[in-house]
C-alpha positions in Angstrom: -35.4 21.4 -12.5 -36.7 19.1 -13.0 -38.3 19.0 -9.5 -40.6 15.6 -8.0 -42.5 16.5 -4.3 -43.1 13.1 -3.0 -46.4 13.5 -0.6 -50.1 13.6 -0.9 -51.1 16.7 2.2 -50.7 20.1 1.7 -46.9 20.8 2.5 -46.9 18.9 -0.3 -48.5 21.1 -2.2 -46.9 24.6 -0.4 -43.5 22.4 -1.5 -44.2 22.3 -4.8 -45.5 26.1 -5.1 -42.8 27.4 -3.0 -40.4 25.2 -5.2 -41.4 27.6 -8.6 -41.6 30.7 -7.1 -38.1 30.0 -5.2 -36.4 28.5 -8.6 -37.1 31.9 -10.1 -35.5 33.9 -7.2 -32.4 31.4 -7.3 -31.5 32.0 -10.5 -31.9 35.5 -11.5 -29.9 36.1 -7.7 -27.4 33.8 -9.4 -27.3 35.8 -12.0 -26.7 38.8 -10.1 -24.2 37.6 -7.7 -22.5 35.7 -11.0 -22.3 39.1 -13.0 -20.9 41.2 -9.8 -18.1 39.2 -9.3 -16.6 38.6 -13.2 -17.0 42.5 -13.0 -15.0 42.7 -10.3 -12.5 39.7 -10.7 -12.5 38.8 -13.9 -14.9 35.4 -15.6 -11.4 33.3 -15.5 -10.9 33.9 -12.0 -14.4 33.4 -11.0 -14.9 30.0 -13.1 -10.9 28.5 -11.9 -12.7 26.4 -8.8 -15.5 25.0 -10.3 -15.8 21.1 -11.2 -17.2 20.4 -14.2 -20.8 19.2 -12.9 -20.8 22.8 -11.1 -19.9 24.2 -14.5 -22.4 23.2 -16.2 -25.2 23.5 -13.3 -24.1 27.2 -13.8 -24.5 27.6 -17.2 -27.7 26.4 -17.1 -28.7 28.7 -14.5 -27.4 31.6 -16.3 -29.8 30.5 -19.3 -32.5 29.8 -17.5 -32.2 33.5 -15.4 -31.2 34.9 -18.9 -34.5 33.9 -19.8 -36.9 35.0 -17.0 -35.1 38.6 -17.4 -35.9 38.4 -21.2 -39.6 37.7 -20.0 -39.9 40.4 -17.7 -38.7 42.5 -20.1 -41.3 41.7 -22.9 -43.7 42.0 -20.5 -42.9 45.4 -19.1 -42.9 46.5 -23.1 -46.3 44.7 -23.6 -47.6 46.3 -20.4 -48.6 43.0 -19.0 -47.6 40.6 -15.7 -44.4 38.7 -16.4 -45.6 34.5 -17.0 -43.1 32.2 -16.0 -44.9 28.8 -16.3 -44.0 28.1 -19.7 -40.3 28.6 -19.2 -40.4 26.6 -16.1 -42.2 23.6 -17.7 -40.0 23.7 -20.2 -37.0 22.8 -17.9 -38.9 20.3 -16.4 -41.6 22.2 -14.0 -42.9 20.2 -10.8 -44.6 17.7 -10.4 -46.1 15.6 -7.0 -45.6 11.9 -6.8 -48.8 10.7 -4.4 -49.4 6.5 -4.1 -52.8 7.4 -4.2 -55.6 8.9 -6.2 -55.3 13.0 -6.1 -59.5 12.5 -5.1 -57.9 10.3 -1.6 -55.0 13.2 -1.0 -55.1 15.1 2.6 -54.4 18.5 0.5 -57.9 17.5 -1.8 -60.2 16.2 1.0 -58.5 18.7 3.6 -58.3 21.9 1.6 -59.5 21.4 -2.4 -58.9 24.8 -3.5 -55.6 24.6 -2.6 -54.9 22.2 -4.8 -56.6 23.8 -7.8 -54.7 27.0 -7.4 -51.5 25.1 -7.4 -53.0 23.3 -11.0 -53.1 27.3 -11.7 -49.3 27.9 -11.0 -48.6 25.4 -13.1 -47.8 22.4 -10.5 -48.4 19.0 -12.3 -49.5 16.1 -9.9 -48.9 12.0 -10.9 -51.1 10.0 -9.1 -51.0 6.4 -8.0 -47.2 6.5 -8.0 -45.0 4.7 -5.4 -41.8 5.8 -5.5 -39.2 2.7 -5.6 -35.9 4.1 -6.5 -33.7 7.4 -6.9 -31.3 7.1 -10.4 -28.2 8.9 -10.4 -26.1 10.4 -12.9 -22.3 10.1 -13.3 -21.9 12.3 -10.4 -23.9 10.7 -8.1 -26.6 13.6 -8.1 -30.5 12.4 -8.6 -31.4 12.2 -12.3 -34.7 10.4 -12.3 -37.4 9.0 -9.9 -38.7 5.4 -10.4 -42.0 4.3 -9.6 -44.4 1.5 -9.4 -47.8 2.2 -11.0 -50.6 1.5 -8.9 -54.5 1.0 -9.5 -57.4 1.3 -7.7 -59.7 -1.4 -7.4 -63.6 -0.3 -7.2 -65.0 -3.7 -6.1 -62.4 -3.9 -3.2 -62.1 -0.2 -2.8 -57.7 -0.8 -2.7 -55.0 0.2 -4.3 -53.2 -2.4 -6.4 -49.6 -3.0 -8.0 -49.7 -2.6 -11.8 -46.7 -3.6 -12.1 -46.0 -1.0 -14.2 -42.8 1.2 -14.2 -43.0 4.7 -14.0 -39.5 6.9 -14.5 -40.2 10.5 -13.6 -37.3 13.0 -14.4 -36.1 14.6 -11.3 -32.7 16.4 -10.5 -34.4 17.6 -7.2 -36.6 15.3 -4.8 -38.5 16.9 -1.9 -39.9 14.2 0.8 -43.4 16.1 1.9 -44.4 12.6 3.2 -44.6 12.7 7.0 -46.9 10.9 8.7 -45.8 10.0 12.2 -45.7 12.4 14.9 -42.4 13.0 16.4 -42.4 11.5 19.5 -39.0 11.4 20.1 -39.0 12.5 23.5 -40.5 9.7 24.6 -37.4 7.7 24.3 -35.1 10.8 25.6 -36.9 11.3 29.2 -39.1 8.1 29.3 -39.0 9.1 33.5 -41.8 12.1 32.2 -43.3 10.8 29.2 -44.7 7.8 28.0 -46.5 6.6 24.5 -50.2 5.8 23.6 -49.8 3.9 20.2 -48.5 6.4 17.6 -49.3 9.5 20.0 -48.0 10.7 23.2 -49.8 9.1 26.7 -52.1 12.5 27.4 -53.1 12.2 31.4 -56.0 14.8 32.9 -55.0 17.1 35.4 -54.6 15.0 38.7 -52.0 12.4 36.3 -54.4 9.9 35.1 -54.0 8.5 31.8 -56.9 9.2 29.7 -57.5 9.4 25.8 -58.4 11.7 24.4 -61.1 12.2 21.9 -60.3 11.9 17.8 -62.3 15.2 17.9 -61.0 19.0 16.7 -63.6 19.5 19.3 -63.1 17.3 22.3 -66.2 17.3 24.8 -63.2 17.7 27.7 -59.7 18.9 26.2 -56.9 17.1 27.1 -53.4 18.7 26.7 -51.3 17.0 29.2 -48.8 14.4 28.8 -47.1 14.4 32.0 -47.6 15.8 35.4 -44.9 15.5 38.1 -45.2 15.4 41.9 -44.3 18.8 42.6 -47.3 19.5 40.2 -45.3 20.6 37.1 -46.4 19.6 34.0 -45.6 19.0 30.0 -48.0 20.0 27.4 -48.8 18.7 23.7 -50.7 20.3 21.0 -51.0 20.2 17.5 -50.1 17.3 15.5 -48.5 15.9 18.2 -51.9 15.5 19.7 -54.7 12.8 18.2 -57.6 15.1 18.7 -55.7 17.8 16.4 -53.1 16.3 14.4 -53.9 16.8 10.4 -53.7 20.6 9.0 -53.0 23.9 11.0 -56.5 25.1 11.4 -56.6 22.2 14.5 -53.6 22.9 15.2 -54.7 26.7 15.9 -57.6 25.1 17.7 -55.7 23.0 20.1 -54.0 26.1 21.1 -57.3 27.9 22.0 -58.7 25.2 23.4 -56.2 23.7 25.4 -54.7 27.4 27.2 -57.0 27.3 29.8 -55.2 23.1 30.9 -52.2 24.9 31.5 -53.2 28.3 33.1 -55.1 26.2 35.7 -52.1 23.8 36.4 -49.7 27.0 36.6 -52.6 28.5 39.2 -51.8 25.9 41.6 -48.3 27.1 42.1 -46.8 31.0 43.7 -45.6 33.0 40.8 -41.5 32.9 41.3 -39.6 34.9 43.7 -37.1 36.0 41.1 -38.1 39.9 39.8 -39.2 39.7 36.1 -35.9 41.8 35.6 -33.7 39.6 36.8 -35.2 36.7 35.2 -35.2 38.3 31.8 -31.5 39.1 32.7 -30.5 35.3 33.7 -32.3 34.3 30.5 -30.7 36.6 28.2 -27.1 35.6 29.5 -27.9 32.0 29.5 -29.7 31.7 26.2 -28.7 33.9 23.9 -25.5 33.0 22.1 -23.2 35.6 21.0 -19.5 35.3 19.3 -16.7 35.0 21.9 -14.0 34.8 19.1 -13.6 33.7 15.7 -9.4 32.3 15.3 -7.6 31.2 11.9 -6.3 27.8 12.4 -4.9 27.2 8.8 -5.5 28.6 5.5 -9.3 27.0 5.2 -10.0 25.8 9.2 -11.3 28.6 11.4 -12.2 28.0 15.1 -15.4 29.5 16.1 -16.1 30.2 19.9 -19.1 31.1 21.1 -20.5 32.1 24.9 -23.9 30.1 25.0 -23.8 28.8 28.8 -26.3 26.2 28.9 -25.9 24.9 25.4 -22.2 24.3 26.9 -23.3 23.0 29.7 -25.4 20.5 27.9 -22.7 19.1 25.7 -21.5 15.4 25.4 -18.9 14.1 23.0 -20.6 12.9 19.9 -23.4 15.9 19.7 -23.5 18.5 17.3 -24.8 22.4 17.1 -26.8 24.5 14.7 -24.8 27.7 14.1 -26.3 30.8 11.8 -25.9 34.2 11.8 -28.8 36.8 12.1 -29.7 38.2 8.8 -30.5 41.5 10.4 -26.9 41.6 11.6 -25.4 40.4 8.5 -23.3 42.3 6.4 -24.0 43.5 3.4 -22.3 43.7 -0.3 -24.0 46.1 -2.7 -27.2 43.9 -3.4 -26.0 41.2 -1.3 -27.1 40.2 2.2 -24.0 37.7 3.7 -26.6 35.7 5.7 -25.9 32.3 6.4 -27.9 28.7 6.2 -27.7 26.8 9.1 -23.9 25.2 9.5 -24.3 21.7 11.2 -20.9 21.9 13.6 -19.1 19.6 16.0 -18.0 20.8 19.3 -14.3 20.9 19.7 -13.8 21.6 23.6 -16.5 23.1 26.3 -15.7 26.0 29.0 -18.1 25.0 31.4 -17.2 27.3 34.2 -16.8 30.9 31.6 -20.3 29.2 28.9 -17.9 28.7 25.9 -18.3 26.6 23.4 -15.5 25.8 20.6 -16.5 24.8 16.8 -14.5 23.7 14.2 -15.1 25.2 10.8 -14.0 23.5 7.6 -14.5 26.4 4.7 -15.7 24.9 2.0 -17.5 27.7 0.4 -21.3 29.6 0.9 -21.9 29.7 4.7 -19.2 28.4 5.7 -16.3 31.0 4.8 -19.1 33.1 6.3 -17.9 32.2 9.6 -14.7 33.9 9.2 -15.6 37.5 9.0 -17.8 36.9 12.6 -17.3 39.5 15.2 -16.8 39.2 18.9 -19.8 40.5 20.7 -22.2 39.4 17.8 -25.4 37.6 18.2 -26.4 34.2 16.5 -28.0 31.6 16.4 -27.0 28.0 18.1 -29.3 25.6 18.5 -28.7 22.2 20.2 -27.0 19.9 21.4 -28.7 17.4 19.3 -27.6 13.7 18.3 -26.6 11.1 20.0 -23.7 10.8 22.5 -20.8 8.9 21.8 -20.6 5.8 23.4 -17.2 4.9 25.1 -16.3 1.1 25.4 -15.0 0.2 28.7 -12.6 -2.1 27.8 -11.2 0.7 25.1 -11.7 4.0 27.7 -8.1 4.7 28.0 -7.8 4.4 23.9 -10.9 7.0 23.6 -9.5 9.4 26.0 -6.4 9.7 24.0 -7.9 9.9 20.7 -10.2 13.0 22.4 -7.3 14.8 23.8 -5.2 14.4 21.2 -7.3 16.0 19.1 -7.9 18.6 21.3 -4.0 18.9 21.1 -4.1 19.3 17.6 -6.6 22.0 17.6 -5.1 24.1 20.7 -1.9 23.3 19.4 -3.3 25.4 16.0 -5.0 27.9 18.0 -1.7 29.1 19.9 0.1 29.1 16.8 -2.7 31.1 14.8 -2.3 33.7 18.3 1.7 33.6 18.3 1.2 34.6 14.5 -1.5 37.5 15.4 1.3 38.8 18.3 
């Protein structure tokens, strides 16, 4: 706290809500997890790593869940709900930065009641405020948002610069300010897909390129975006679509409307010949990733291997994986569930042939030292490749070769040692 959503639709406003009602639940488990340890290890022992930015971040979470147990205990004495708004608008609250009147906002015109029962929780929203600048404090962490004021001109019916300053407190600032759809894979297999303007190019069932309606309810729904020669064919709904991009009612819509595109271009081919129980056993080994082994390289490095055969396959030098464990599989510590957040993680070296992928895992505390108490056999989550590939000069080739394998050296050359030690 303080907190500034930047955005005008209504992920901004699910930001902002979700941002109180998550603040409360972050604190008072910090509090929790806080207590449990000192307990256990003593308050000097707990405290001896912290900087002294992280100190004080955690003293003022101690206050601040200090305070919402002190409310939920009054309550419980006065027989009445706990109300957290005052405290949390004393540290600050949330409040949405729009460039526009709150009357011209997607969440108002698209869903007004929305709106009015975050006013309720307590969400504050700034209008006509173009955010310019991000101020830091002396550790470099956001301290304030700065603004330009804006007006709205009735004769020309636009929004003007005042130029007016506004500074809005902020020690955490949420971007809810999407507008584009991504349309990425149009520059990743330009062979199958194409652009219309700011959407994707939507072609009728023979391959045509048509467009579509600006209609939640097209006269003739069209949901295709690509359709090969042997007849197979990509799909686009939602807000990647023009006729229901916006909110998720059309987004539901283009679902229901749109199913019976693709069940009549999947009725033009024989179902498979593969038996539905060999299928689902080819996908399950293929897809699903599970731990392979989990190997200390040095006191704070652990290698992480994981079977996941066609995210190995897929790899490239310079791509990345999304690695997380399953909460239903996590451990658990008295009133602690060891789940992770998602660990962005480079691959080290690919096993094409046996499906196994190597990550390197700096431990630098939360999720990370999380990875070390993964067990071979267990089920997670990798998602990816994603990123770009790295790009190897011609001229330098030999140079980037070396500086790969070498590093693969160093790594294997860890990895033995961390087995000679475990022999």
């Amino acid at each position: 706290m303080p907190i500034v959503v930047i955005g005008g639709g209504l992920t901004a406003i699910d930001t902002a809500t979700e941002s109180l009602a998550y603040y409360v639940v972050q604190v008072e488990k910090f509090l929790r997890r806080y207590n449990a340890l000192v307990a256990e290890h003593g308050e000097a022992v707990v405290r001896v790593s912290w900087t002294p930015d992280e100190a004080a971040i955690a003293e003022e979470f101690l206050a601040h869940a200090k305070a919402i147990r002190a409310e939920r205990a009054a309550a419980a004495r006065e027989g009445r709900r706990p109300e957290f708004i005052h405290l949390l608008n004393e540290w600050g609250g949330v409040t949405i930065a729009y460039r526009r009147r709150l009357i011209d906002a997607p969440s108002y015109t698209l869903n007004h009641e929305e709106v009015a029962k975050a006013f309720e929780e307590g969400v504050r929203f700034a209008e006509c405020l173009s955010p310019e600048e991000v101020e830091v404090d002396k550790a470099g962490a956001a301290a304030a948002l700065r603004c330009q004021k804006y007006t709205f001109d009735e004769a020309t019916g636009r929004m003007a610069a005042s130029g007016e300053k506004v500074v809005l407190p902020a020690r955490t600032i949420l971007v809810a300010a999407g507008t584009q759809p991504n349309t990425v894979l149009a520059r990743e297999d330009d062979h199958n897909v194409t652009l219309d303007g700011r959407y994707f190019q939507a072609v009728d069932e023979h391959g045509v390129p048509v467009r579509p309606e600006r209609s939640a309810k097209p006269g003739r729904v069209e949901v295709l975006m690509s359709l090969r020669p042997d007849g197979r064919a990509i799909s686009f709904f939602g807000d990647l679509h023009p006729s229901f991009s916006g909110n998720v009612v059309k987004a539901m819509g283009s679902a229901k409307q749109g199913y019976p595109v693709v069940s009549r271009v999947l009725a033009r081919h024989a179902p498979s010949e593969i038996e539905p129980a060999a299928l689902l056993t080819k996908l399950d080994d293929e897809l699903r990733a599970v731990v392979h082994d989990v190997v200390r390289l040095t006191p704070n490095i652990v290698e992480v291997i994981v079977r996941a055969p066609i995210a190995a396959r897929a790899f490239k030098p310079g791509q990345f994986y999304r690695l997380q464990n399953y909460e239903a599989l996590a451990p658990r510590t008295r009133d602690t569930v060891l789940g992770m957040e998602g660990l962005a993680l480079t691959g080290a070296s690919v096993d094409h042939e046996k499906g196994l992928l190597s990550t390197i895992v700096l431990e630098m505390g939360g999720s990370s030292d999380l990875c070390a108490i993964l067990k071979p056999g267990e089920p997670v989550i990798l998602m990816g490749p994603t990123g770009t590939p790295a790009k190897r000069p011609r001229r330098r080739r030999c140079c980037w070769r070396a500086a790969v394998w070498a590093t693969l050296c160093c790594f294997r050359s860890a990895r033995n040692c961390a087995n000679r030690a475990r022999a």
